[in-house]
RODO-2510 file (C-alpha; in nm, 4 decimals, decimal comma):
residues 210
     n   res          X          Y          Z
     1     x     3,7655     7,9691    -1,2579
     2     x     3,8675     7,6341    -1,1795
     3     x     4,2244     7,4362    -1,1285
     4     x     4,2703     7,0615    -1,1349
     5     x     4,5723     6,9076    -0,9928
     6     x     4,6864     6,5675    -0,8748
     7     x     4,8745     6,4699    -0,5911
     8     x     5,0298     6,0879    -0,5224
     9     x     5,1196     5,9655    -0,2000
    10     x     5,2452     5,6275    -0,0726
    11     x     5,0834     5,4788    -0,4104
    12     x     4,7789     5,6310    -0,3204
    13     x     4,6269     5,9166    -0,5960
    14     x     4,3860     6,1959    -0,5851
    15     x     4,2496     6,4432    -0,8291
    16     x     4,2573     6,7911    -0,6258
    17     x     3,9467     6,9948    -0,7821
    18     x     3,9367     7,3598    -0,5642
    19     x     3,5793     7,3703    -0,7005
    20     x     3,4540     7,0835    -0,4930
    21     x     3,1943     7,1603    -0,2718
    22     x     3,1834     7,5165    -0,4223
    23     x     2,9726     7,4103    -0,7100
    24     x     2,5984     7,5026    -0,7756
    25     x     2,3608     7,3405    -1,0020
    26     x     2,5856     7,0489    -1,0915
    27     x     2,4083     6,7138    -1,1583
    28     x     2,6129     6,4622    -0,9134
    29     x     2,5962     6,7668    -0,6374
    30     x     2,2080     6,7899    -0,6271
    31     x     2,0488     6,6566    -0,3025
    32     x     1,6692     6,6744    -0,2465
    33     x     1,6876     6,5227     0,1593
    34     x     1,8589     6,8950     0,2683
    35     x     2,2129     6,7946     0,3109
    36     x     2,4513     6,9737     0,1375
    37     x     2,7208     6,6529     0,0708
    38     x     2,8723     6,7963    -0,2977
    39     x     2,9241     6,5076    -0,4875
    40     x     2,9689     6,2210    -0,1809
    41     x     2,6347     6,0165    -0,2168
    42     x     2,8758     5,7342    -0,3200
    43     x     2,8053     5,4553    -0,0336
    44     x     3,2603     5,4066    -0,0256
    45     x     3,3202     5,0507    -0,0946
    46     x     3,7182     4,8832     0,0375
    47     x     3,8516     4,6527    -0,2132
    48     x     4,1378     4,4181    -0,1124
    49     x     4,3854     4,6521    -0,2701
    50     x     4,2283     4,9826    -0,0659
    51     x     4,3045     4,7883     0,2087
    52     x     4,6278     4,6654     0,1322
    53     x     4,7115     5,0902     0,0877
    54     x     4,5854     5,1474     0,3825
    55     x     4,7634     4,8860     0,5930
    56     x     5,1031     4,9687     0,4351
    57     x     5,0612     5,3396     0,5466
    58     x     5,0330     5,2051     0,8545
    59     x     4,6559     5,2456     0,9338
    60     x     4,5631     4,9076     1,0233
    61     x     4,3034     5,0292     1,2822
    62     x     4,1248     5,2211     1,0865
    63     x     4,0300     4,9159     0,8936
    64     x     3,9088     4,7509     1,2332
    65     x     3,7081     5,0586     1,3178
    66     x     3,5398     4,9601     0,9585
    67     x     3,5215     4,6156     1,0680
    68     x     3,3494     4,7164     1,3914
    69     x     3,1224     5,0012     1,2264
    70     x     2,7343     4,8913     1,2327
    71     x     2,6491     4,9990     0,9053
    72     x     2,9468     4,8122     0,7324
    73     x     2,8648     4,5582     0,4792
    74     x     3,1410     4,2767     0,4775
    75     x     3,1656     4,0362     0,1860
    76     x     3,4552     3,7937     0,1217
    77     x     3,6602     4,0456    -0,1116
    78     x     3,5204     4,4124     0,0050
    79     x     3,3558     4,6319     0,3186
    80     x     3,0847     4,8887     0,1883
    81     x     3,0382     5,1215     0,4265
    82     x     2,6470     5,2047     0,4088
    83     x     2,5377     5,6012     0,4544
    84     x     2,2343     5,7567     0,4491
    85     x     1,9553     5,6863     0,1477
    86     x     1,5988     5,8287     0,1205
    87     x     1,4044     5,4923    -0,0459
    88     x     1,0583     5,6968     0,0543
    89     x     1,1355     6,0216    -0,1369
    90     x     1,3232     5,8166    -0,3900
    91     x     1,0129     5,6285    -0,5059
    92     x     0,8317     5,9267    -0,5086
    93     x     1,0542     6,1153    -0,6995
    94     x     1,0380     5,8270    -0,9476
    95     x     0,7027     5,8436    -1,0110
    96     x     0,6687     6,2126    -1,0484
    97     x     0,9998     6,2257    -1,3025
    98     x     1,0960     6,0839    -1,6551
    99     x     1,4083     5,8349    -1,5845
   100     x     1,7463     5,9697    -1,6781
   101     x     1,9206     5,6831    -1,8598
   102     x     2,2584     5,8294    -1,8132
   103     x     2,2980     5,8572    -1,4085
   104     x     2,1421     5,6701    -1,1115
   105     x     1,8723     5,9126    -0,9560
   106     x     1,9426     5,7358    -0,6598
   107     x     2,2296     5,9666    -0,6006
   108     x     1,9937     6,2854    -0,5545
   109     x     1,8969     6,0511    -0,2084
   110     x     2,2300     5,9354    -0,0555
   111     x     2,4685     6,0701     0,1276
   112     x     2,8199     5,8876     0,2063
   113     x     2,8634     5,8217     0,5862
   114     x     3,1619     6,0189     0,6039
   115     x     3,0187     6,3796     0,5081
   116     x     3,0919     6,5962     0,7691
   117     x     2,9810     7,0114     0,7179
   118     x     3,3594     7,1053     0,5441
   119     x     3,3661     6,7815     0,3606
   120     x     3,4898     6,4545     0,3877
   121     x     3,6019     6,3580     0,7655
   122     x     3,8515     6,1391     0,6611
   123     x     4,2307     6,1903     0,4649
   124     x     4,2531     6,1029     0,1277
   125     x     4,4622     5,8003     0,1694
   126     x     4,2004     5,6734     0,3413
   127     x     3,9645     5,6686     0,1049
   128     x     3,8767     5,3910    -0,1184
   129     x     4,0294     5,4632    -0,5140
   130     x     3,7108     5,5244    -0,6759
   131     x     3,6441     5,8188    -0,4221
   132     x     3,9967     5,9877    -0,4686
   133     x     3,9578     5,9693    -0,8644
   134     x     3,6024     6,0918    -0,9250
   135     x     3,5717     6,3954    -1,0707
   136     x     3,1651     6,5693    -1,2095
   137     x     3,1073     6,5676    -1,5435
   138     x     3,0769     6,9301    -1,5653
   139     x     3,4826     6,9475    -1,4655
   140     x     3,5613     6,7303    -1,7197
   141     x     3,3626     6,9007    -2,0024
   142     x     3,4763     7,2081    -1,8885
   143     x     3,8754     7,0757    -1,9196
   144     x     3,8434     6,9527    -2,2411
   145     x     4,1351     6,7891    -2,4172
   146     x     4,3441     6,8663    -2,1189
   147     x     4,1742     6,5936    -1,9302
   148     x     4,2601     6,3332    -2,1722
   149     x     4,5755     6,2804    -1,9394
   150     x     4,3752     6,2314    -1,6512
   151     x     4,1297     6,0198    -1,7998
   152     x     4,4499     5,8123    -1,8872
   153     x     4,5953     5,8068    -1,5468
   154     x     4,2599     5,7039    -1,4045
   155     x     4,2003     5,4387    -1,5810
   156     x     4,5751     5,2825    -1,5516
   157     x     4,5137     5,3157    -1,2049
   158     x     4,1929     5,1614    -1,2010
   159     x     4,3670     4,8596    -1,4093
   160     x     4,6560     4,8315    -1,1526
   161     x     4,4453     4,7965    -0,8721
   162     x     4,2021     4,5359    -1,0402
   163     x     4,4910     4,3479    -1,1124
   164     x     4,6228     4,2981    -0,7622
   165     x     4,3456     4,3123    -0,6346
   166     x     4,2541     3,9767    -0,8227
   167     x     4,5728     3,8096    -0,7128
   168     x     4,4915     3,9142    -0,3554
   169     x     4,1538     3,7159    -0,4381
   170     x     4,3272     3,4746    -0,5666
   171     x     4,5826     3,4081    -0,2551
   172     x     4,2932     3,4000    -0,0416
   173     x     4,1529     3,1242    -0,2303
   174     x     4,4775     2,9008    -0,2550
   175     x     4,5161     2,9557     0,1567
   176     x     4,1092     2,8744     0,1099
   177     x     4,0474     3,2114     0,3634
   178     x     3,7241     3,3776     0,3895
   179     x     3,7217     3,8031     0,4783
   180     x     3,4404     3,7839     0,6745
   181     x     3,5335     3,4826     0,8902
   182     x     3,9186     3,5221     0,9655
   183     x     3,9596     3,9216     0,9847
   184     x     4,2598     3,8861     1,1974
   185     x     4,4228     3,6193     0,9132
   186     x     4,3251     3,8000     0,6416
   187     x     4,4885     4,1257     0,7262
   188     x     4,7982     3,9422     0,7811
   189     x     4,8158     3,8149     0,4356
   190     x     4,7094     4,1124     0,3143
   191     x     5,0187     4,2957     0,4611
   192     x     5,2389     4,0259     0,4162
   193     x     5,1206     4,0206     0,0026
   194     x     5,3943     4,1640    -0,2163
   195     x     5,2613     4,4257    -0,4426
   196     x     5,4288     4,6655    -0,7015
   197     x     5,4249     5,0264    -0,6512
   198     x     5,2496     5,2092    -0,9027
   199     x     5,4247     5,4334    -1,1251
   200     x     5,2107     5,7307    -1,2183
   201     x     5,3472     6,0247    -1,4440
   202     x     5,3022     6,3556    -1,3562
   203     x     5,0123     6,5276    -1,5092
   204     x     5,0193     6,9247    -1,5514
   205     x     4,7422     7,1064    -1,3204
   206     x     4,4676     7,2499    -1,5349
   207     x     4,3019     7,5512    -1,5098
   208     x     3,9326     7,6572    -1,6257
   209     x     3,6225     7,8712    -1,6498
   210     x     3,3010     7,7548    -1,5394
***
């Protein structure tokens, strides 16, 4: 049995799954470097708009503790925060294996930098979007037409936050401000940036069989 729920704080979503990190045998949760990490190989990657969440729950230093991490990669609209990845057994693996054309084998090799033994280290509303709405694709078979709601609400979400997250690009362009350069500046129009709240609708928890 399964149940799949959704919870929404301060404009920030996740999909609550009490099967994560339970699973066995499940595509995204297969690791072949011995770490058990579920489904987090997902290197997490802060848009403008994760940021912007994250700064108006007021948890502006944890976005300078990404700043200051070593193995953050800092572009003018994003910070990827790089884990762990295998390139060695990856290769290997590649030449011993037909290619799957419908996932990234890469994932069976990574590990996201904020796996801990119980799970992720971090809160939820930390998290960049893509992380809090992910579900396997054996959870969503397995929900059937129930998830069509879900699916819905993900993907509105996804569209809200590529929005804004343009006209944050956008702003940073007309005040001719570069991320990487003016971290200090940047944050401040961040905060200061006037955003909508997201309305979300309240989707009915689902419960399953495996």
């Amino acid at each position: 049995m399964f149940t799949l729920s959704c919870e929404f704080k301060d404009n920030i979503p996740v999909f609550h799954c009490d099967t994560c990190g339970n699973c066995k045998n499940f595509i995204e949760s297969t690791s072949y470097i011995g770490i058990n990490r579920g489904c987090c190989w997902y290197f997490p990657k802060y848009t403008l708009m994760d940021i912007k969440n994250i700064i108006n729950i007021g948890k502006i230093d944890f976005i300078y503790s990404l700043i200051k991490n070593a193995n953050s990669k800092i572009s003018q609209y994003f910070i990827e925060v790089q884990g762990f990845y295998n390139s060695i057994k990856h290769k290997v693996y590649c030449k011993n294996n037909n290619p799957q054309l419908d996932f990234d084998s890469k994932l069976f090799f990574r590990v996201c930098p904020f796996v801990g033994k119980k799970g992720c280290t971090i809160d939820f509303q930390l998290r960049p979007h893509p992380c809090n709405l992910y579900l396997c694709r054996e959870i969503i078979k397995k929900s059937g037409e129930s998830y069509k709601k879900y699916s819905r609400e993900r993907k509105d979400y996804y569209s809200y936050c590529n929005y804004f997250n343009n006209s944050l690009k956008y702003e940073f362009m007309d005040k001719d401000i570069h991320f990487f350069k003016d971290f200090s500046k940047s944050l401040k129009i961040i905060k200061a940036f006037n955003i909508p709240a997201y309305e979300p609708i309240k989707l009915p928890k689902i419960k399953g069989t495996l």
